[in-house]
DSSP file (Angstrom, degrees, kcal/mol; ACC not computed):
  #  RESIDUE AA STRUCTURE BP1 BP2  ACC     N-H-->O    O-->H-N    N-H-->O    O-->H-N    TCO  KAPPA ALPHA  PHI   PSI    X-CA   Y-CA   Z-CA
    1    1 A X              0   0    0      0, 0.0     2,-0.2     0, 0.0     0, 0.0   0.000 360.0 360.0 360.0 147.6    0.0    0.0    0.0
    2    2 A X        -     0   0    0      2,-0.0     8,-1.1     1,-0.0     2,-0.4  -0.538 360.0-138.8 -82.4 159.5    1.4    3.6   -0.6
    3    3 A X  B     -A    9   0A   0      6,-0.2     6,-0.2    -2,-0.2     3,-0.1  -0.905  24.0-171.1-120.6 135.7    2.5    5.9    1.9
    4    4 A X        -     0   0    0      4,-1.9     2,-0.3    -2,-0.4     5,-0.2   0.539  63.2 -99.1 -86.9 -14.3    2.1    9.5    2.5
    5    5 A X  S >  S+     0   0    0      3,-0.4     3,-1.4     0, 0.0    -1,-0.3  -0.949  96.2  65.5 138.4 164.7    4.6    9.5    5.4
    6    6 A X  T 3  S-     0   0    0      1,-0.3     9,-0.3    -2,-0.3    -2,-0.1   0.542 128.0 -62.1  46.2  45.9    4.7    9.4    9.2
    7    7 A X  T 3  S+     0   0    0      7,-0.1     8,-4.7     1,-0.1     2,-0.4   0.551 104.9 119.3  38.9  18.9    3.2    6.1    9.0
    8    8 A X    <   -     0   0    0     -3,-1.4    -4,-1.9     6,-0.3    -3,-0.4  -0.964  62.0-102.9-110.0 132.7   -0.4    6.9    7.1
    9    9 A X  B >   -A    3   0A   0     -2,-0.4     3,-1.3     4,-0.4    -6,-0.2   0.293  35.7 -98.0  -8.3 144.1   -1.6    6.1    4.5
   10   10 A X  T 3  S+     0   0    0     -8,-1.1    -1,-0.1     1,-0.3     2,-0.1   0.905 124.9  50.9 -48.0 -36.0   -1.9    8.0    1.3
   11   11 A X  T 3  S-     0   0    0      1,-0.0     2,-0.5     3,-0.0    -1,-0.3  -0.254 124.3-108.5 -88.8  45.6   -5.8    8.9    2.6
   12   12 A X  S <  S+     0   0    0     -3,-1.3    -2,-0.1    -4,-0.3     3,-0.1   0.020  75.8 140.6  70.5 -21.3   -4.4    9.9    5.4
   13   13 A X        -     0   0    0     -2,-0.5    -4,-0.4     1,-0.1     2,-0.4   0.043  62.7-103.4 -93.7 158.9   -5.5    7.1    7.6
   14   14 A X        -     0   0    0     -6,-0.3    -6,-0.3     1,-0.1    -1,-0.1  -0.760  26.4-129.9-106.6 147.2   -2.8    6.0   10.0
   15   15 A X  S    S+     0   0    0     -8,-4.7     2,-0.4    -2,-0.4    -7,-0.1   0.608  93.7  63.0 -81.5   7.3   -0.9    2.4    8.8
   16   16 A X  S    S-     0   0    0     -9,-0.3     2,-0.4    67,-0.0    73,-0.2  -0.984  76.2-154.7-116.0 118.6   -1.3    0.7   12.3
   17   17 A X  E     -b   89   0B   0     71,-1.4    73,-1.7    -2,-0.4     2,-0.1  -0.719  27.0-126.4 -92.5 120.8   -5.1    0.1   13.2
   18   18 A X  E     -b   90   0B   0     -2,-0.4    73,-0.3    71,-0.2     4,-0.1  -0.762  12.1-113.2-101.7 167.6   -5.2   -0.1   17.1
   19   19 A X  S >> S+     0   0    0     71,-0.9     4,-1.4     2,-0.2     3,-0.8   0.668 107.8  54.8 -60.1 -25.6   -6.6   -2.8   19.1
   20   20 A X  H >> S+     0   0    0      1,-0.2     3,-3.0     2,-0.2     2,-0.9   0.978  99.9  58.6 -61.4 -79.9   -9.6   -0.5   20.6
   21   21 A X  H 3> S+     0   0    0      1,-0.3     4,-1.5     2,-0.3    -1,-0.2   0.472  96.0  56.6 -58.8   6.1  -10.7    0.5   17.7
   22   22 A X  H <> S+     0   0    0     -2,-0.9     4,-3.2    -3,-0.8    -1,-0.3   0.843 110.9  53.2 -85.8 -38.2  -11.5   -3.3   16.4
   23   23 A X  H <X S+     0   0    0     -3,-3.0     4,-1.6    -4,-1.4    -2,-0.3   0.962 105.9  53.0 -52.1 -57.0  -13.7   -3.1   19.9
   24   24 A X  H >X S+     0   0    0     -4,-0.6     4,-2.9     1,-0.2     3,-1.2   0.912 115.9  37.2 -52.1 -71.8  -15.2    0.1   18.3
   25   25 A X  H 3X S+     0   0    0     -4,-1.5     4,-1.1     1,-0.3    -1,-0.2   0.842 113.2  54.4 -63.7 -35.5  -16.2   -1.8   15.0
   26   26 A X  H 3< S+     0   0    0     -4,-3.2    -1,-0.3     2,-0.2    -2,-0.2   0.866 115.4  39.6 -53.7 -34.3  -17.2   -4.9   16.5
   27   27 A X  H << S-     0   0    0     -4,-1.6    -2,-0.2    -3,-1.2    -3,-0.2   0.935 142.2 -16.2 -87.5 -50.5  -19.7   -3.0   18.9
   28   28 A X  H >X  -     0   0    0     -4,-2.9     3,-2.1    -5,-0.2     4,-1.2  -0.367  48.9-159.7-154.2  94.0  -20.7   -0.7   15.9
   29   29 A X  H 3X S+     0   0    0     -4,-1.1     4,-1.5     1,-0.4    -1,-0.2   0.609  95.1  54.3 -31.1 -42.1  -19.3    0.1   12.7
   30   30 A X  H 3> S+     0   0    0      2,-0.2     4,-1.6     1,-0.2    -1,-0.4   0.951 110.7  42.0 -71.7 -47.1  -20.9    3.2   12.2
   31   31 A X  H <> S+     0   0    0     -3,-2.1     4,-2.8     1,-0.3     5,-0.4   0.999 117.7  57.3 -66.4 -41.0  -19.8    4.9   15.6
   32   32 A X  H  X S+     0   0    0     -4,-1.2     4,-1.7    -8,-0.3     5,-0.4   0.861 105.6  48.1 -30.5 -53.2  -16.2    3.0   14.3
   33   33 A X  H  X>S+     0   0    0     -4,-1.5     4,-2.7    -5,-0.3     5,-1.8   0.969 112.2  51.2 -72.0 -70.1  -16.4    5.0   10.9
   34   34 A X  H  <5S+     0   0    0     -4,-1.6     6,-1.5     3,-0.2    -2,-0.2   0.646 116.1  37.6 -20.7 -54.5  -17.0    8.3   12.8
   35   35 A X  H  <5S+     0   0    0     -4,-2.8    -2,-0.2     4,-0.2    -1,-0.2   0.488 126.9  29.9-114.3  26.4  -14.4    8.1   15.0
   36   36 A X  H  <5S+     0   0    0     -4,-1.7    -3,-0.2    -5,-0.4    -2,-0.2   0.768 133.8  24.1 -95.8 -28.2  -11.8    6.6   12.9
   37   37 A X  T  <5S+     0   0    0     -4,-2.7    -3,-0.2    -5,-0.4    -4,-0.1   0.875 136.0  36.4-104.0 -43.5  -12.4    7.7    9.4
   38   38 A X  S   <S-     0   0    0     -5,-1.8    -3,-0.2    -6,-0.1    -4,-0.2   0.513  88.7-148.5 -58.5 -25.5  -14.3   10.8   10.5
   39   39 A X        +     0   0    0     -6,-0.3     2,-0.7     1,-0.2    -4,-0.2   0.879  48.1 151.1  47.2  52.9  -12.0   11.6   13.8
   40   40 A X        +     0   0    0     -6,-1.5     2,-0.5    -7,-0.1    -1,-0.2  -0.854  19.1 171.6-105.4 135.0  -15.4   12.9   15.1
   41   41 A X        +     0   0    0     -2,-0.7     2,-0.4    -3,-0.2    -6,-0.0  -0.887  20.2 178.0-128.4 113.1  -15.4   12.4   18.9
   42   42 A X        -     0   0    0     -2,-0.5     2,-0.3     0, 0.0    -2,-0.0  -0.908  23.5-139.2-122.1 159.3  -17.9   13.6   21.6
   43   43 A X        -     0   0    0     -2,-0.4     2,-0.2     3,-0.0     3,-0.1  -0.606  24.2-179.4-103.8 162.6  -17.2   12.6   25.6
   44   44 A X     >  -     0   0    0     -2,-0.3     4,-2.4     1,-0.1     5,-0.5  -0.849  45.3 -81.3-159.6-168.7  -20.1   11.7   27.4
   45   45 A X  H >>>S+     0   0    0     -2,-0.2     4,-3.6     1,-0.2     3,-1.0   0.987 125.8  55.1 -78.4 -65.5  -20.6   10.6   31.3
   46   46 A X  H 345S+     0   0    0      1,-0.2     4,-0.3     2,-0.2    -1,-0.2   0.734 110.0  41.9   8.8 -70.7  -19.6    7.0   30.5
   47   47 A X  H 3>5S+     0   0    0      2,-0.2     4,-1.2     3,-0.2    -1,-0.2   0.488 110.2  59.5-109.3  11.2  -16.1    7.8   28.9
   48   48 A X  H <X5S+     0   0    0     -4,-2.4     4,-2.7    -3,-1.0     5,-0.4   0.872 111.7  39.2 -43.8 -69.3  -15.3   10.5   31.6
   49   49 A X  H  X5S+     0   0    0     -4,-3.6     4,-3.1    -5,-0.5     5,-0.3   0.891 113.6  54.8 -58.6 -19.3  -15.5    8.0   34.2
   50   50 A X  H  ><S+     0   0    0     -5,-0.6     4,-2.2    -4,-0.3     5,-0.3   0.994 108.2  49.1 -66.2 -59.5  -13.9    5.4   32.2
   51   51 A X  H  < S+     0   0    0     -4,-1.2     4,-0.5     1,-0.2    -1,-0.2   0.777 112.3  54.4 -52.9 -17.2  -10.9    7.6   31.6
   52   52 A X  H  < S+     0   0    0     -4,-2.7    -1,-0.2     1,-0.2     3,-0.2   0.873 102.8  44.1 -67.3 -50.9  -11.0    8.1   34.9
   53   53 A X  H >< S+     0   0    0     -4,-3.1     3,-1.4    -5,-0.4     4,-0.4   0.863 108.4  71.6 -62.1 -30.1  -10.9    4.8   36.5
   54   54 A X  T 3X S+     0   0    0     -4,-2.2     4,-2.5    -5,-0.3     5,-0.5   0.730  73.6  89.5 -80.0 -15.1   -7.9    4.0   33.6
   55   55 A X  T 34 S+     0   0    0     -4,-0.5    -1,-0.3    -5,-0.3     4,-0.2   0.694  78.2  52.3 -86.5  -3.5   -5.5    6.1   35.2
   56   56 A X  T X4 S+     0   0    0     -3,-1.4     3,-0.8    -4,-0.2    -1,-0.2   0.983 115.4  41.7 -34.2 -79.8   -4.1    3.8   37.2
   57   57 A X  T 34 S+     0   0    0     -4,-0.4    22,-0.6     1,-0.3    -2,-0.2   0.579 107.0  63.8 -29.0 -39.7   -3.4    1.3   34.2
   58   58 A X  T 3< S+     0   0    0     -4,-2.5     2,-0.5    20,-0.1    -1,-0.3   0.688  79.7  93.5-101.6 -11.6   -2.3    4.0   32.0
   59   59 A X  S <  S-     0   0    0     -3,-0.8    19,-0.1    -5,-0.5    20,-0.0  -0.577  86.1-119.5 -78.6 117.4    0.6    4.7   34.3
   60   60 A X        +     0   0    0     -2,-0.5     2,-0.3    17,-0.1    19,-0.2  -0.156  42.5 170.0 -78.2 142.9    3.6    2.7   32.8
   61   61 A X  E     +D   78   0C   0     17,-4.4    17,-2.5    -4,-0.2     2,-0.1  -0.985  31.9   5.3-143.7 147.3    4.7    0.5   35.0
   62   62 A X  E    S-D   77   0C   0     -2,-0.3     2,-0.3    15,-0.2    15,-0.2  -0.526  75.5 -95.2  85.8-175.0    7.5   -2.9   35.0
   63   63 A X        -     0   0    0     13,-0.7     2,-0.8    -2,-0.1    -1,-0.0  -0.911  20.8-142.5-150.8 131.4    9.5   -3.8   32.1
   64   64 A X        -     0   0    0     -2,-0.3     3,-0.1    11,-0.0    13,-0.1  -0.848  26.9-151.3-111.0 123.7    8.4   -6.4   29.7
   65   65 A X        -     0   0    0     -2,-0.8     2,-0.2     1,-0.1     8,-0.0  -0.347  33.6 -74.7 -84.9 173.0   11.8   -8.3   28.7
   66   66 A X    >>  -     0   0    0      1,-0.2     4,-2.0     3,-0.1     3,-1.9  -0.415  41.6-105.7 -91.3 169.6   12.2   -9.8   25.4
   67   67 A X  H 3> S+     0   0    0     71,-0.3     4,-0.9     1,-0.3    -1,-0.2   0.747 121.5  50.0 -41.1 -38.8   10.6  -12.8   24.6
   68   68 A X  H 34 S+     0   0    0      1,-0.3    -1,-0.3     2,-0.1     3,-0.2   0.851 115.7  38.1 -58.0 -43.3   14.2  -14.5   25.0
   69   69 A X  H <4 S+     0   0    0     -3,-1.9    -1,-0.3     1,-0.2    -2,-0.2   0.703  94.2  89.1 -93.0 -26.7   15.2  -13.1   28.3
   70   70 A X  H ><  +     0   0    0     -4,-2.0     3,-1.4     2,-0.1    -1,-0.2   0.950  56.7 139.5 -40.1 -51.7   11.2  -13.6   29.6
   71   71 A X  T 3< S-     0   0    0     -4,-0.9     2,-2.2    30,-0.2    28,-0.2  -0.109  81.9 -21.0  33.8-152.1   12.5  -17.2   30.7
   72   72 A X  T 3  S+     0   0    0     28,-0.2     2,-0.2    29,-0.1    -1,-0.2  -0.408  92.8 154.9 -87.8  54.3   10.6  -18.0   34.6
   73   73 A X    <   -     0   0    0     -2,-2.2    28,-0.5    -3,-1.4    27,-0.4  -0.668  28.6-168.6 -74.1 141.7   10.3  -14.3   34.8
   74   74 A X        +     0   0    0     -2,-0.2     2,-0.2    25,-0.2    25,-0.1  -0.974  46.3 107.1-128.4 119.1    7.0  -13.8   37.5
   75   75 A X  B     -E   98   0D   0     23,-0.7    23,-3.2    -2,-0.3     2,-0.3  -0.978  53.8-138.2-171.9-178.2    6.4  -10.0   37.0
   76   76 A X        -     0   0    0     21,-0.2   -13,-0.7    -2,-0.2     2,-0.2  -0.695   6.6-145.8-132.0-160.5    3.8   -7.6   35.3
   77   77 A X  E     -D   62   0C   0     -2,-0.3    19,-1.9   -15,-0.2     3,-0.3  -0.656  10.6-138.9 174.9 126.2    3.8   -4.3   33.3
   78   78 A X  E    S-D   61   0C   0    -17,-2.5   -17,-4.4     1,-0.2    16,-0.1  -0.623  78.4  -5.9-110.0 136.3    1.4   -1.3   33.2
   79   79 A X  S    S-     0   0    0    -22,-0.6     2,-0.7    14,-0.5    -1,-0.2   0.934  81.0-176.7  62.0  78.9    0.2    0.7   30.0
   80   80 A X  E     -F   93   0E   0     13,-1.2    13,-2.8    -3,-0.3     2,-0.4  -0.973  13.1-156.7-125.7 124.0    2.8   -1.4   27.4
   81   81 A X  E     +F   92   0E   0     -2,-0.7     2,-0.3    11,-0.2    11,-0.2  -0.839  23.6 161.7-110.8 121.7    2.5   -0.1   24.1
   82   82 A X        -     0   0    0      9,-2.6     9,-0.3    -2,-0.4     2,-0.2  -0.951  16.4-161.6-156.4 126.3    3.7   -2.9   21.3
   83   83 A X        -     0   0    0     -2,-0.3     7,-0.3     7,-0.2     2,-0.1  -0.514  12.5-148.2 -89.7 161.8    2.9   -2.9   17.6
   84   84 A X  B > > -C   89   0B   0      5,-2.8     3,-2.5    -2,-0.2     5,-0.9  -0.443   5.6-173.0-151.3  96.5    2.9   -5.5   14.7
   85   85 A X  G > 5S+     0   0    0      1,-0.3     3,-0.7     3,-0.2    -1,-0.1   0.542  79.5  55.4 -22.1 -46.9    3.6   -4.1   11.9
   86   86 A X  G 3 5S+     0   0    0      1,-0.2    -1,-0.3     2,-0.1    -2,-0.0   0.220 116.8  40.7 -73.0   3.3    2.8   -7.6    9.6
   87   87 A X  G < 5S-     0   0    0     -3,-2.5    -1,-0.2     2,-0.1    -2,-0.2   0.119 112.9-125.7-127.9   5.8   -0.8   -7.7   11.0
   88   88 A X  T < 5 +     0   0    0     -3,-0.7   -71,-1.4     1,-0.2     2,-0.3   0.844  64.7 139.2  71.0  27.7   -1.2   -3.6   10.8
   89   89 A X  E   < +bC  17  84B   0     -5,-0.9    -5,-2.8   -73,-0.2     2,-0.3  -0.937  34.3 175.0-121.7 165.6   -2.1   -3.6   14.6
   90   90 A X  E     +b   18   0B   0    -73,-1.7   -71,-0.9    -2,-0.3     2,-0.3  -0.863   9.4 169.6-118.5 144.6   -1.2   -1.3   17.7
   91   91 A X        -     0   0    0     -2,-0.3    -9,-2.6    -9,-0.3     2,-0.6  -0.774  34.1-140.3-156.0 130.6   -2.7   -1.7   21.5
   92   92 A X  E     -F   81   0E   0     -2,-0.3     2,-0.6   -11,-0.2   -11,-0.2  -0.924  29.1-140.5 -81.7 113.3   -1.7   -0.1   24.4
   93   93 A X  E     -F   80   0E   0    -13,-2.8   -13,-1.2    -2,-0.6   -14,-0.5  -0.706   2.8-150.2 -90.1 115.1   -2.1   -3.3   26.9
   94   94 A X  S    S+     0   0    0     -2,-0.6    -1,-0.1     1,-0.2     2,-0.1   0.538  83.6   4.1 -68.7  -0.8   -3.7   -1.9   30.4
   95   95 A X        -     0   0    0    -15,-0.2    11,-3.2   -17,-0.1     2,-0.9  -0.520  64.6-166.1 164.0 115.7   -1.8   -4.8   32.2
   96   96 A X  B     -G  105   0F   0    -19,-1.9     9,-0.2    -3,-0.3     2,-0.2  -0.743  10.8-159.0-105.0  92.0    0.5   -7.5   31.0
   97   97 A X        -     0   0    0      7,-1.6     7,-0.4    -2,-0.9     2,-0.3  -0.429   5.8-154.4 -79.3 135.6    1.3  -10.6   33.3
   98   98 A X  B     +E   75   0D   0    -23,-3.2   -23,-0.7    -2,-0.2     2,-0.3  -0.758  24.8 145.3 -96.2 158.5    4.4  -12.7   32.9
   99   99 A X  B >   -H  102   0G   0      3,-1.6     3,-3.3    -2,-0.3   -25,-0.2  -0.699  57.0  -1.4-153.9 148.5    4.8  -16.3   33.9
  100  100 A X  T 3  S-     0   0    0    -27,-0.4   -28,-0.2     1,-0.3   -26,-0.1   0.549 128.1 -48.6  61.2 -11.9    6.1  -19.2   33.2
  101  101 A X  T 3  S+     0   0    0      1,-0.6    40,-0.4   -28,-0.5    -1,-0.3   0.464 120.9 105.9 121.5  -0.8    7.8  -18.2   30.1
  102  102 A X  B <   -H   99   0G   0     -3,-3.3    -3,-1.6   -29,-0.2    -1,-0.6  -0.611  55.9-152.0-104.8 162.9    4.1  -16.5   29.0
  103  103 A X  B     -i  142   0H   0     38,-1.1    40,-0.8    -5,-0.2    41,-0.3  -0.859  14.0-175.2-136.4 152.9    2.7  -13.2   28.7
  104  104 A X        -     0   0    0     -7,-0.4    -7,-1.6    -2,-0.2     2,-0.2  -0.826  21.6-142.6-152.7 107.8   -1.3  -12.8   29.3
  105  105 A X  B     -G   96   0F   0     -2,-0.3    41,-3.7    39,-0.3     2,-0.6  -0.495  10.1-148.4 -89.8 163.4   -2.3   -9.6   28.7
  106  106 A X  E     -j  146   0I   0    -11,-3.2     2,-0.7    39,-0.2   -12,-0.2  -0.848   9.5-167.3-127.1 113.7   -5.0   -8.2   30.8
  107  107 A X  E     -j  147   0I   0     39,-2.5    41,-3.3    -2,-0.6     2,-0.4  -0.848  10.2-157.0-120.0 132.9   -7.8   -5.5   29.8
  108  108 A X        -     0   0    0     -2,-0.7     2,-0.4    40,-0.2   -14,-0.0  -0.753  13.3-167.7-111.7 151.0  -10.0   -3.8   32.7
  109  109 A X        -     0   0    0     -2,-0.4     2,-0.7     2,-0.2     4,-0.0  -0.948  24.5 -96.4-139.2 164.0  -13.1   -2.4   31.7
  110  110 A X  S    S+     0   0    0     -2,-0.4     2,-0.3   -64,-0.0   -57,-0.1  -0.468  80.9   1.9 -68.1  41.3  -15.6   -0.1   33.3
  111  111 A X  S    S-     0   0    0     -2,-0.7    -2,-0.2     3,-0.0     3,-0.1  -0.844 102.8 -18.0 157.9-162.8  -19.1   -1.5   35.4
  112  112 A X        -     0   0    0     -2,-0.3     3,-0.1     1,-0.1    36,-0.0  -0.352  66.0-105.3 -63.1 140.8  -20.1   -5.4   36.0
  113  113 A X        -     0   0    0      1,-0.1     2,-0.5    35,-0.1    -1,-0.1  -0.242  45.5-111.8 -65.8 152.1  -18.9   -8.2   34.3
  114  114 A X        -     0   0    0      5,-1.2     2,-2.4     1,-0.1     5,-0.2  -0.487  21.6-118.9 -90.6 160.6  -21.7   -9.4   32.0
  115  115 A X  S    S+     0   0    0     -2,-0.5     2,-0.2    -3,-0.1    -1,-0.1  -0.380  78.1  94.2 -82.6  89.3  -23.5  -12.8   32.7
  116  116 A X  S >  S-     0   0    0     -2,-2.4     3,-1.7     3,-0.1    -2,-0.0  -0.943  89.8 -65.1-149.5 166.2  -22.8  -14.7   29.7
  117  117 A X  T 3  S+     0   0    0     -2,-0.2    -3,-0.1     1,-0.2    -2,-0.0  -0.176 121.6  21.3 -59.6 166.5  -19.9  -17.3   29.2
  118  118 A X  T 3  S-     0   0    0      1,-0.2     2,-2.3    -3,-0.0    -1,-0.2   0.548 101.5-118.3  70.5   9.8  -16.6  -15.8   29.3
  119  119 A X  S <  S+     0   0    0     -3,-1.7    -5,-1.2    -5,-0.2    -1,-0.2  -0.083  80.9 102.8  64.5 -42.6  -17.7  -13.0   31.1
  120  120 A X  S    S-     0   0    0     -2,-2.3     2,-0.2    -7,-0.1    -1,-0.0  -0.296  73.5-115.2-105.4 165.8  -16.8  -10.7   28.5
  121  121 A X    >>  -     0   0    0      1,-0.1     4,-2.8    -3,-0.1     3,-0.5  -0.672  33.1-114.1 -84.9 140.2  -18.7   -8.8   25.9
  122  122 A X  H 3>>S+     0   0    0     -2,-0.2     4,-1.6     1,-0.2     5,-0.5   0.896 118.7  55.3 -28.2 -60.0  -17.9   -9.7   22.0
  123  123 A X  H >>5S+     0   0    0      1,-0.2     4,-1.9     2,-0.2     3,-1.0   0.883 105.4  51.1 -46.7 -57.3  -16.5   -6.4   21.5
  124  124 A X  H <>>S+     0   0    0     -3,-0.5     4,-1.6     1,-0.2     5,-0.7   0.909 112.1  47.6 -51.2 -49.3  -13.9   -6.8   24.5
  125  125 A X  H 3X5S+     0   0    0     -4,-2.8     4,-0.5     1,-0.2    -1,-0.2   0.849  96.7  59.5 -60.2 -19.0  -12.6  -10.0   23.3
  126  126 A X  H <<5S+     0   0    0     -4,-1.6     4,-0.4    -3,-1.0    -1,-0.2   0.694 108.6  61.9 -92.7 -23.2  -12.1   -9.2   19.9
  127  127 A X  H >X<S+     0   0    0     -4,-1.9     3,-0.6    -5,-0.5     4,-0.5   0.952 110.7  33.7 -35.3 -73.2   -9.6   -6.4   22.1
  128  128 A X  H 3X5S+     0   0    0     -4,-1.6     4,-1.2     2,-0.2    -2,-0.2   0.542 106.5  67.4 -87.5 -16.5   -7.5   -8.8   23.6
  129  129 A X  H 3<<S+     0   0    0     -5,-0.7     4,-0.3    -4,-0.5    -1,-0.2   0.805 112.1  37.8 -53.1 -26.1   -7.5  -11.3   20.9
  130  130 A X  H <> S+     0   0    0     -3,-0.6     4,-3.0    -4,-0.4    -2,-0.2   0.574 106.5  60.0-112.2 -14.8   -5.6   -8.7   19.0
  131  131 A X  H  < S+     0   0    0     -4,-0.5    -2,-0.2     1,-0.2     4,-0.2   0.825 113.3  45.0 -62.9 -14.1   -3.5   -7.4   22.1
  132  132 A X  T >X S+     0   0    0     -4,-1.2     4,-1.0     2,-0.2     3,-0.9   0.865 112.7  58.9-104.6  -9.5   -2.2  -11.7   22.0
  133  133 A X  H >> S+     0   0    0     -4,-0.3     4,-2.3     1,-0.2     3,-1.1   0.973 107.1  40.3  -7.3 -81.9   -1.9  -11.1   18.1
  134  134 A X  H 3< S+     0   0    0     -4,-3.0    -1,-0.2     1,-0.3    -2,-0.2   0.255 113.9  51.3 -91.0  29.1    0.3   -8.8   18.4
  135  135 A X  H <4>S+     0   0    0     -3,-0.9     5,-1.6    -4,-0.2    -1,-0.3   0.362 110.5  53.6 -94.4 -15.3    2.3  -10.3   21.2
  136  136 A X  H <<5S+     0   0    0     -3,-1.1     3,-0.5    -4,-1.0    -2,-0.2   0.613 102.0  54.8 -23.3 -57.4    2.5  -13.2   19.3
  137  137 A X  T  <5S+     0   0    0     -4,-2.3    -3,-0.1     1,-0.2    -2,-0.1   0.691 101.4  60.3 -90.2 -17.7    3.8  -11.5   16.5
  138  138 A X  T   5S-     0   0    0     -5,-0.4   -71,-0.3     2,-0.1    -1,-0.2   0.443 123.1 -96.2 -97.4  18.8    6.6  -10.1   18.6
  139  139 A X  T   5S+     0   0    0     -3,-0.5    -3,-0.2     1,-0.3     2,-0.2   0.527  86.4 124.5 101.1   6.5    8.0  -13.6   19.6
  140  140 A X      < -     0   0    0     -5,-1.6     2,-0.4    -8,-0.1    -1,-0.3  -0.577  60.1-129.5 -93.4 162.6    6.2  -13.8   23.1
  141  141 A X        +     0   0    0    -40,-0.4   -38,-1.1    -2,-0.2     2,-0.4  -0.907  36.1 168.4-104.3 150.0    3.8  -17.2   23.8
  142  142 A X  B     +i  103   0H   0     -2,-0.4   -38,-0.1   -40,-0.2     3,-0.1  -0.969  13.9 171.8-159.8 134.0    0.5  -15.9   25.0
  143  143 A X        +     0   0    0    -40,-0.8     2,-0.2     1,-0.6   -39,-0.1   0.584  61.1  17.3-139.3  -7.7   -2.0  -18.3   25.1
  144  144 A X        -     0   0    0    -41,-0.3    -1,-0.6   -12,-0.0   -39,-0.3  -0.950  55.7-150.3-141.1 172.8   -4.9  -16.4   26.9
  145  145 A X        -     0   0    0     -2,-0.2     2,-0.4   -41,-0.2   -39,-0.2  -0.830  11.9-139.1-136.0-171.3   -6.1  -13.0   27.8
  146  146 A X  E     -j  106   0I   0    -41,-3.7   -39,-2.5    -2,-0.2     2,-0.5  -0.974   8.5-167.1-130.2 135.2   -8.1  -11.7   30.6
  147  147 A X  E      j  107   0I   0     -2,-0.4   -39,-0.2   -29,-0.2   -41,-0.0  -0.964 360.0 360.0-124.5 157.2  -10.8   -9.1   30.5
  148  148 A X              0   0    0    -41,-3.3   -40,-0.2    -2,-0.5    -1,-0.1   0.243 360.0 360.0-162.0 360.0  -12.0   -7.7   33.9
């Protein structure tokens, strides 16, 4: 694909997709379209408080070694920002856990878990599905993630 630059696209569009915004399209394409292709944004009561609660999480925290060095590391790491470039994704991961020679990244969300399996809402999974993508694609083994 051609490049304007700066990593975007010729239409501007930026060449790394981030993992939130797959949650965005999964919950609704249109509101997706708006604010990624439109970069129309309004706050509401909702994504105050959400940004609010996140600032714990968003404060980097740890070190995530590389997949080589990971070995029987037991440790975590807060707000860890990792792309992959060959699958065109980005996510800032709100909490990453190490063990065992694994990484399981960890996504907190706002209010009650819902009651259905797996706790989580479609949208949220399709989140950390692409945070173990693209930890995956950067040499770590990740074999689940956690949404909470």
């Amino acid at each position: 694909m051609p490049t304007g630059g700066d990593d975007q696209t010729v239409s501007g569009a930026p060449e790394l997709l981030p993992a939130r915004m797959l949650n965005e399209f999964t919950y609704c394409p249109r509101l997706f379209h708006l604010e990624w292709a439109q970069a129309e944004w309004s706050d509401n009561a909702d994504t105050v408080a959400g940004r609010h609660v996140h600032r714990r999480v968003d404060q980097e925290g740890g070190e995530l070694p590389s997949p080589e060095e990971l070995g029987c590391v037991s440790a975590v790491a807060r707000s860890v920002s990792l792309s992959a470039p060959s699958e065109r994704l980005i996510a800032n991961i709100d909490l990453l856990e190490m063990e065992g020679g694994a990484v399981r990244p960890v996504d907190y969300k706002r209010g009650k878990a819902p009651d259905i399996p797996g706790r989580a809402w479609d949208p949220d999974r399709v989140q950390v599905c692409a945070q173990a993508l693209i930890l995956r694609a950067n040499g770590y083994r990740c074999d689940e993630a956690i949404v909470c």
